[in-house]
C-alpha positions as CSV (number, residue, x, y, z in Angstrom):
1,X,-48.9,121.7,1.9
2,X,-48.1,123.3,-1.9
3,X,-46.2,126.5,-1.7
4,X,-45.7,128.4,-4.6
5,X,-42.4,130.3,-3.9
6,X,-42.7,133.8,-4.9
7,X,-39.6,135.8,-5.6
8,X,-39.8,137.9,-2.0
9,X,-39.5,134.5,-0.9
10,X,-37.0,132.0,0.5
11,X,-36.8,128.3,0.9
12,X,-36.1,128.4,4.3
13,X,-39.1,130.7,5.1
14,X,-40.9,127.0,4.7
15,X,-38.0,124.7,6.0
16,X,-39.0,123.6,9.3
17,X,-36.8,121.1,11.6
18,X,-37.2,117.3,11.2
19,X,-39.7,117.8,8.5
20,X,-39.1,116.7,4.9
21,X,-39.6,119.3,2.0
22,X,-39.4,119.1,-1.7
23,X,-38.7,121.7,-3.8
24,X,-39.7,121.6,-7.4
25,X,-37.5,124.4,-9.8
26,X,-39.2,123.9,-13.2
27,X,-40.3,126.5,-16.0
28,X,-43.6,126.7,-17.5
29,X,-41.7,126.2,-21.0
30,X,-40.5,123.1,-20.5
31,X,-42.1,119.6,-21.4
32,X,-41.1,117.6,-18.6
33,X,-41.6,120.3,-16.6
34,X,-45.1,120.6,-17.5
35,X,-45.7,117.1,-17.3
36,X,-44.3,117.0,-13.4
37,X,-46.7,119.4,-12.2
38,X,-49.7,117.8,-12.1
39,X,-48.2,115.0,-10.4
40,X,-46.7,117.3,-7.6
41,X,-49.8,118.8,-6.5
42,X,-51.5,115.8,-6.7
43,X,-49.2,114.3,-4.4
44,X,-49.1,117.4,-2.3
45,X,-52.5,116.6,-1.6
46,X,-52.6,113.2,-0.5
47,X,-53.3,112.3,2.8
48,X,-49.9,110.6,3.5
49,X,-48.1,113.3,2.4
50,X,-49.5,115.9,4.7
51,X,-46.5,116.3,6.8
52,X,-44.1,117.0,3.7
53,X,-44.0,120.7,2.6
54,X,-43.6,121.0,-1.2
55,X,-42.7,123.9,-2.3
56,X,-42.3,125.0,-6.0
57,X,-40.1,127.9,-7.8
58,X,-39.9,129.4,-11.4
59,X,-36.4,128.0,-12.3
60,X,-36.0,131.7,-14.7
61,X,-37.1,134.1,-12.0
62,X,-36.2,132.6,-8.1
63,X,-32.8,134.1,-7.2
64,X,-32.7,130.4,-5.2
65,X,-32.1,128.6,-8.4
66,X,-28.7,129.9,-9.2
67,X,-28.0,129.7,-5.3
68,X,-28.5,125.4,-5.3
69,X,-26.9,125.0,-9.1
70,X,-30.1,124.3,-11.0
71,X,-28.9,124.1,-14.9
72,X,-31.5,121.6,-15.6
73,X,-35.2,121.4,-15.3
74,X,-37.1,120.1,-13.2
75,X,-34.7,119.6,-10.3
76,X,-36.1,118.3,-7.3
77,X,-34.5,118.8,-4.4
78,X,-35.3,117.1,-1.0
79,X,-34.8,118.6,2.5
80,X,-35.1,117.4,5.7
81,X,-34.9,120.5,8.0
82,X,-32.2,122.9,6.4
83,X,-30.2,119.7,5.4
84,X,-30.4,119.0,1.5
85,X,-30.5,115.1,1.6
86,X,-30.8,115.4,-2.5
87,X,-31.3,115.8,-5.9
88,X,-33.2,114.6,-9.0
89,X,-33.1,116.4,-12.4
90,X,-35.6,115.4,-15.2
91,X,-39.2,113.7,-15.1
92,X,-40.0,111.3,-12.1
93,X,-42.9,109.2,-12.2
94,X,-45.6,109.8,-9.4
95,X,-45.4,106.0,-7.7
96,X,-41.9,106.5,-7.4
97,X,-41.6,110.3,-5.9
98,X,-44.0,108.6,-3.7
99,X,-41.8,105.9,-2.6
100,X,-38.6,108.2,-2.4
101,X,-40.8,110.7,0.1
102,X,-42.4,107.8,2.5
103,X,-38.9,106.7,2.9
104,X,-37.0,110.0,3.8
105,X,-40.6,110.7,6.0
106,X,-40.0,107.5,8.0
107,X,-36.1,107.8,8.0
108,X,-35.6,104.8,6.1
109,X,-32.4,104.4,3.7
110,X,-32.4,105.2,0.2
111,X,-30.3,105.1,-2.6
């Protein structure tokens, strides 16, 4: 499931317990930004990635991105529940995102 966050809207209105989430703050300025995108919703509509909720937020206009320290874009942050188990800022390459959300999904270790 893609969820564009609108500013009305919260992260935790999508959060739901013992389910991963990523959350994408990126603007529609920025390179990297624009070059993660694609790769998000494409992943967002795999099969295998049905139970993760991604959600994405305008870094310049969501209240949320002062609230979780964004400076940089993109900054990923991954959820499980209300827990934030993490954080990647810059570009990530779609085999690897991949990798990183099968393991949180199936509770495996990652570093």
């Amino acid at each position: 499931m893609l969820v564009e966050l609108k500013k009305n809207e919260t992260v935790q209105d999508y959060l739901k317990e013992d389910t991963i989430a990523i959350v994408k703050f990126a603007t529609t300025t920025c390179p990297p930004c624009k070059m993660l995108k694609p790769i998000f919703e494409k992943l967002s509509e795999k099969d295998e990635m049905q139970n993760i909720v991604f959600i994405a937020a305008d870094a310049n206009e969501h209240p949320q991105a002062y609230q979780y320290g964004v400076s940089s874009v993109p900054t990923l942050l991954f959820f499980k529940g209300e827990e934030v188990l993490g954080q990647n800022v810059g570009f990530v390459p779609e085999q690897p995102l991949q990798e990183f959300l099968t393991k949180l999904e199936n509770g495996e270790p990652v570093n």
